[in-house]
C-alpha positions in Angstrom: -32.0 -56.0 -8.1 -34.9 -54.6 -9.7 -36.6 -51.2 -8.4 -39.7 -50.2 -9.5 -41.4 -47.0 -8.8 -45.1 -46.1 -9.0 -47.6 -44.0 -7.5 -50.3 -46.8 -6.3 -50.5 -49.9 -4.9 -48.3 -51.9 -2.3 -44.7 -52.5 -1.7 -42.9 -55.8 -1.2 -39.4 -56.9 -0.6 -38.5 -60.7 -1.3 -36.5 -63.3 -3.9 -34.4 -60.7 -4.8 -36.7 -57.9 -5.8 -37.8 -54.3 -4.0 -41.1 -52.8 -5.5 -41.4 -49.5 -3.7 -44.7 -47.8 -4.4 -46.4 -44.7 -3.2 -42.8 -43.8 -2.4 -43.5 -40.3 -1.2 -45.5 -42.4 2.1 -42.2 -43.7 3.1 -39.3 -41.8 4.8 -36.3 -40.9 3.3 -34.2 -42.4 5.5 -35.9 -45.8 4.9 -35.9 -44.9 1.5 -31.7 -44.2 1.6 -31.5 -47.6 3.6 -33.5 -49.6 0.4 -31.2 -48.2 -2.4 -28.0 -48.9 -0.1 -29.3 -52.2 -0.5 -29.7 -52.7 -3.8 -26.6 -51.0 -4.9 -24.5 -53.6 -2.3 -27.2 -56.2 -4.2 -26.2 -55.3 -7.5 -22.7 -54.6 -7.0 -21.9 -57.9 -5.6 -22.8 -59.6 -8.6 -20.5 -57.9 -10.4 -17.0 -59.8 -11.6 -14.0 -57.7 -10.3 -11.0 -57.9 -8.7 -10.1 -54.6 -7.5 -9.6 -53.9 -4.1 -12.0 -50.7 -4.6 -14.9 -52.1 -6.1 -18.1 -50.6 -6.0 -19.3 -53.8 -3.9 -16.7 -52.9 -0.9 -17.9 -49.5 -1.1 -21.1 -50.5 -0.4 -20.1 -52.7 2.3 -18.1 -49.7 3.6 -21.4 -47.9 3.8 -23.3 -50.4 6.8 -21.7 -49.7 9.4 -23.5 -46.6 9.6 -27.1 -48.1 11.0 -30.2 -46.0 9.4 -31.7 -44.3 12.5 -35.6 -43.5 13.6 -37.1 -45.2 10.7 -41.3 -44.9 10.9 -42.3 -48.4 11.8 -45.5 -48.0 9.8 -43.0 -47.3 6.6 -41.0 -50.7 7.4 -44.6 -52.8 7.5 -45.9 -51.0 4.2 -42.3 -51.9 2.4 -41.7 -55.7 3.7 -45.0 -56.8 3.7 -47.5 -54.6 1.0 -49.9 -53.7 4.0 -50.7 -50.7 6.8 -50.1 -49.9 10.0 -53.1 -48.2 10.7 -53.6 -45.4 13.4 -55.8 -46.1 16.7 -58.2 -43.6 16.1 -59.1 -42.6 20.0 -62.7 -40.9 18.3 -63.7 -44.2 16.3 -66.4 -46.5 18.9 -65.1 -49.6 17.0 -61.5 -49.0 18.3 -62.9 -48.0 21.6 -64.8 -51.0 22.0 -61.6 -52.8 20.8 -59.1 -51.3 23.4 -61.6 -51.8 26.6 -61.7 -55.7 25.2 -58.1 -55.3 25.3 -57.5 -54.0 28.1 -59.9 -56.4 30.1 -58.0 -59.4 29.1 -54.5 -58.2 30.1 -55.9 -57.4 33.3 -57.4 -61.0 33.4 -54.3 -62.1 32.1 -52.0 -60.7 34.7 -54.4 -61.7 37.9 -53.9 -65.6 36.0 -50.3 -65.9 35.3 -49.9 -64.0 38.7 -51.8 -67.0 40.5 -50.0 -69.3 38.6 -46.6 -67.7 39.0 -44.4 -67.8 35.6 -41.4 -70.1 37.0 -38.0 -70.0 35.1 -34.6 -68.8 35.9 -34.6 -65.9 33.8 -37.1 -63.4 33.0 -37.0 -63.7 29.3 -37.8 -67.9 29.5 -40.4 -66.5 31.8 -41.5 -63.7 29.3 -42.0 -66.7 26.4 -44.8 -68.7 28.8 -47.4 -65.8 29.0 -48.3 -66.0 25.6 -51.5 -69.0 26.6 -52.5 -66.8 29.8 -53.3 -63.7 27.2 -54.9 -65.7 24.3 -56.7 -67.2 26.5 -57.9 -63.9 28.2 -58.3 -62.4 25.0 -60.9 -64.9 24.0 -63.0 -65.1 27.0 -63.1 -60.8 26.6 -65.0 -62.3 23.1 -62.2 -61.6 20.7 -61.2 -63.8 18.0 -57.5 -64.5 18.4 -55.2 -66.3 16.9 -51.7 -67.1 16.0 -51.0 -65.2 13.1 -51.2 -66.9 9.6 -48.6 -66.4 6.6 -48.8 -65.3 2.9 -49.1 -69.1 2.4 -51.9 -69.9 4.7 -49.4 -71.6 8.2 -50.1 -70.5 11.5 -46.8 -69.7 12.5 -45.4 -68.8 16.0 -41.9 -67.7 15.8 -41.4 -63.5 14.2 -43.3 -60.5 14.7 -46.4 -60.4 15.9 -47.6 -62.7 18.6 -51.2 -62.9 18.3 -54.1 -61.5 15.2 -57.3 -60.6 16.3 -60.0 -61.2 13.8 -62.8 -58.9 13.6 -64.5 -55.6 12.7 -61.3 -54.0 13.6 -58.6 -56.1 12.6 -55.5 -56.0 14.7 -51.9 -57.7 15.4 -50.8 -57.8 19.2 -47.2 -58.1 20.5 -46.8 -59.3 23.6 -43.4 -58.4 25.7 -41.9 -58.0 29.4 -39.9 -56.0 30.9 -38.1 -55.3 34.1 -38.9 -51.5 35.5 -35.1 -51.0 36.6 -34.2 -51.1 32.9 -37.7 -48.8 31.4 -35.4 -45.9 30.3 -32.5 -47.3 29.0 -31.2 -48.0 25.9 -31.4 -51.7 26.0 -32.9 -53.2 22.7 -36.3 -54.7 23.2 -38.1 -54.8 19.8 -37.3 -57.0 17.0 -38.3 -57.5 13.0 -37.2 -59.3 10.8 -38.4 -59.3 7.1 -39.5 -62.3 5.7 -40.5 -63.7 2.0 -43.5 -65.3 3.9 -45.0 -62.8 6.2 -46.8 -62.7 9.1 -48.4 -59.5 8.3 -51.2 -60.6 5.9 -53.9 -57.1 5.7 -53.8 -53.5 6.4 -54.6 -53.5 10.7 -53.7 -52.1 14.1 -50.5 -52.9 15.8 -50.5 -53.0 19.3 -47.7 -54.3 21.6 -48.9 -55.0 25.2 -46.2 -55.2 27.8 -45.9 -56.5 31.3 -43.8 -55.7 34.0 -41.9 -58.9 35.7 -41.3 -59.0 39.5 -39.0 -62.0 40.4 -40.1 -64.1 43.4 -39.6 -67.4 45.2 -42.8 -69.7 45.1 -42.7 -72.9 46.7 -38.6 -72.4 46.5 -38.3 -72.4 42.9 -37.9 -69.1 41.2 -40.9 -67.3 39.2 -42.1 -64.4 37.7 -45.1 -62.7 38.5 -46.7 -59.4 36.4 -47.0 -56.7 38.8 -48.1 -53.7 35.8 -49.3 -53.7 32.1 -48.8 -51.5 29.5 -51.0 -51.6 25.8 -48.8 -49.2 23.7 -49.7 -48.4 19.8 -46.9 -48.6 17.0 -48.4 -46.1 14.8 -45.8 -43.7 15.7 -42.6 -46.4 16.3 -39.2 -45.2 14.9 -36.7 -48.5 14.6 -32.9 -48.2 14.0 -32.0 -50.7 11.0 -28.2 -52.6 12.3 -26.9 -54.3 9.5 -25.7 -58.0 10.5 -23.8 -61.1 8.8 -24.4 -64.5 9.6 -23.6 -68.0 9.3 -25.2 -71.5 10.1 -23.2 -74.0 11.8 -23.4 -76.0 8.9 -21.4 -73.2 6.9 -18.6 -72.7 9.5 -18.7 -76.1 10.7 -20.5 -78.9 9.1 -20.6 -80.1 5.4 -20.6 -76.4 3.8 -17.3 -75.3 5.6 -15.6 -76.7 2.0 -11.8 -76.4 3.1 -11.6 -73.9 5.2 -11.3 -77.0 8.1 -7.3 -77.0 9.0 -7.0 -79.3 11.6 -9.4 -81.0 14.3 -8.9 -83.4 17.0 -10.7 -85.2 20.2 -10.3 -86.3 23.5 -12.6 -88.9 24.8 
């Protein structure tokens, strides 16, 4: 893995390679977390046989999650861009947050009407995305579903919804049940990616609505009873290390020979 060091510019992580610049922006714990990295990245293509090899060490070394990383450090590294600050004194911003704020009110009186209806209240959190796009755009705001480094609209990964304009900003949009508002359940996601979402230096907002489950017509729904439009200028994320698979590499065609036996019953 290559690291390179400067004093200018923008900072990427993808295909194998970590340029960190302007690294006296970024905390030293996310700072700690990229060099554990690259020394498990480095010392994994290393040819040994010894039980105490620099790559188990490494490996040793994640189960100790980083902790209260700035957010605003994460987006700067992964993708090369800012998180700006809301700036409460700015009138652009102002004008941008009553906009805002006018089409998740809209939003909740619609999906409220409408009634979100699903069994669970995360299904029902993944239908409100049309109800605020829609609202955002009748406040006159250009939005959008974010478009990648190269040029997709893509749905799926952080952040829900780009607004184009004088004040350019990304929006994610999550729900939430107020029983479970102060506890440590995990409820924000990111995921690094080669192809990013996150295409220019903006404002990250998250807007949240509170779920009440009710029975409509005797099928069960979710209705937003409260909204919240939070900034993630001062964020601190926890970094959980995790190992995966596909099904394809435990079960299907990549699982070479670790298949011992199989059998059927039909």
């Amino acid at each position: 893995m290559k690291m390179n060091a400067g004093t200018s510019g923008r900072g990427m992580i993808g295909r194998g390679i970590i340029i960190l610049h302007s690294p006296a922006n970024l905390s030293s714990a996310f700072l700690i977390c990229v060099l554990l990295l690259a020394l498990l990245f480095a010392s994994t293509h290393v040819a040994t046989a010894a039980t105490n090899s620099p790559a188990l060490s490494a490996l040793s070394e994640l189960v100790k999650p980083a902790k209260k990383i700035p957010f605003k450090d994460v987006i700067l590294a992964t993708t090369g861009y800012h998180l700006l600050d809301f700036d409460i004194n700015n009138p652009a911003h102002i004008a941008l947050h009553k906009k805002i704020s006018t089409a998740a009110a809209a939003a909740a009186g619609t999906t409220r009407t409408n009634g979100l209806f699903a069994i669970r209240a995360n299904e029902a959190g993944n239908h409100i995305e049309p109800f605020v796009k829609a609202a955002l755009r009748e406040a006159g705001l250009n939005a959008r579903t974010p478009v990648t480094a190269d040029g997709d609209a893509q749905t799926v990964g952080y952040p829900d919804i780009e607004i184009l304009g004088d004040v350019p900003c990304y929006l994610e949009l999550k729900t939430y049940n107020a029983s479970t508002v102060n506890t440590t359940q995990r409820s924000f996601y990111y995921s690094p990616s080669t192809n990013p979402k996150v295409t220019h230096d903006a404002l990250h907002l998250l807007l949240a609505y509170e779920l009440e489950k009710i029975v409509r017509d005797g099928k069960t729904a979710f209705v937003p009873v409260h909204w919240k439009l939070i900034t993630l200028q001062d964020l601190e994320v926890d970094l959980k290390f995790e190992f995966n698979q596909s099904n394809r590499g435990l079960y299907g065609k990549e699982s070479g020979k670790a298949l011992l036996g199989e059998g059927g019953n039909k």
